[in-house]
C-alpha positions in Angstrom: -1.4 25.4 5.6 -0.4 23.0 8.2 2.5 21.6 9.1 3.3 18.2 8.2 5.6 15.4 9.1 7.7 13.2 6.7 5.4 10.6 7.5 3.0 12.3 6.2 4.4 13.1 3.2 5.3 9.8 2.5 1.7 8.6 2.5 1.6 10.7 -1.1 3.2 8.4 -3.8 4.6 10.4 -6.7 5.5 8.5 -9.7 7.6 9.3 -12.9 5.3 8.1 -16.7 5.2 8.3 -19.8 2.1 9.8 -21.7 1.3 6.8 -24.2 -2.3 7.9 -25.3 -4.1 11.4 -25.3 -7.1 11.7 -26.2 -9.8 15.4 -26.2 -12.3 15.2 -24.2 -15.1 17.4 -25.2 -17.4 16.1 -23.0 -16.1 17.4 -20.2 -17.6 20.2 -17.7 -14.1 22.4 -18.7 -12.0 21.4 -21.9 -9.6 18.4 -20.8 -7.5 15.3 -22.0 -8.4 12.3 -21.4 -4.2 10.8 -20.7 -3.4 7.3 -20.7 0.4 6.7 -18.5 2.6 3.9 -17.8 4.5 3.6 -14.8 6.0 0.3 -16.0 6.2 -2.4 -13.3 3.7 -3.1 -10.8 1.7 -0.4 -11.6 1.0 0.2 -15.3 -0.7 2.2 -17.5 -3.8 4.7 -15.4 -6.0 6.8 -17.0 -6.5 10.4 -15.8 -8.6 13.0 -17.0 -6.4 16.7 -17.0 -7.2 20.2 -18.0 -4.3 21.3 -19.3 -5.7 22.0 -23.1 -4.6 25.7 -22.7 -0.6 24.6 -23.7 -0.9 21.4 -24.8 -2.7 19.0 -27.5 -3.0 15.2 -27.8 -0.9 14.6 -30.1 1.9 17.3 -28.8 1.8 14.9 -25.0 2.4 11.0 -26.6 5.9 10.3 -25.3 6.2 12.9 -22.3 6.8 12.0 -18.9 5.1 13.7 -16.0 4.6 13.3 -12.5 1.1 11.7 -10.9 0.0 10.7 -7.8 -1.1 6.9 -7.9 -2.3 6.4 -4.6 -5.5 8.3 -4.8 -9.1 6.6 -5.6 -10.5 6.0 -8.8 -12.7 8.8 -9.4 -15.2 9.5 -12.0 -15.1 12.3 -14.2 -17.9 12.7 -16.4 -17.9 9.0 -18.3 -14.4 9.0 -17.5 -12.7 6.7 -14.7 -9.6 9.1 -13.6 -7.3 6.9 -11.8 -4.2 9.3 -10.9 -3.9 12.9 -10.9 -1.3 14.5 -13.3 0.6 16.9 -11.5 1.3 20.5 -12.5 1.7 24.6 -11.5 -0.6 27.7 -12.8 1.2 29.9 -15.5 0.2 33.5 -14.7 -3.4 33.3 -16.2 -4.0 29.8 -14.2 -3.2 27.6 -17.0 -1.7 24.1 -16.2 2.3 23.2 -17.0 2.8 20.0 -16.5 5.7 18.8 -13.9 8.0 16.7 -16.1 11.8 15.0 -15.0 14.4 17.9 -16.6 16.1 14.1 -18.0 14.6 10.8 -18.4 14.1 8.4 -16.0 12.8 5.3 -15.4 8.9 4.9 -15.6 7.8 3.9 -12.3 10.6 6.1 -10.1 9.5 7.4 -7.0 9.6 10.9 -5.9 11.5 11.7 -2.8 
């Protein structure tokens, strides 16, 4: 990959919310969640749409914060209007683990 500047990095904004509504999404192309996560504030509550069913259910994600970007275009998945991406890493078979504050914090927060 190329090198970027902190400029550039700043362009990517990375916000702390909490998970307030999961819901399966069997309609999808590969097994997802439809989330639902408030960033308090200005921003709100965004929708996403995130395969991550391999280690986590709907029920098991109401109340967890994670990390999204919210700076990105709507985009439509399937019927489904995603409107952040979810961040997370590949366990050793490529399954997603969320990226989740070790403590709480504030919904909304900023990464830097």
């Amino acid at each position: 990959m190329a090198d970027i500047t902190f400029d550039d990095f700043l362009k990517v904004d990375i916000r702390t919310g909490t998970i307030t509504d999961a819901q399966p999404y069997p309609e999808a192309r590969k097994p997802a969640i439809k989330l639902w996560v408030d960033f308090g504030g200005d921003i709100g509550v965004k929708k996403s749409s995130a395969q991550i069913t391999k280690h986590y259910t709907p029920e098991a994600l109401i109340g967890k914060q994670v990390l999204a970007v919210v700076n990105f275009p709507p985009r439509q998945i399937g019927k489904f209007m995603s409107e952040i991406l979810v961040l997370g890493m590949p366990d050793d078979e490529g399954g997603v683990v969320l990226i989740t504050p070790d403590k709480p914090v504030p919904n909304g927060g900023r990464l830097f």
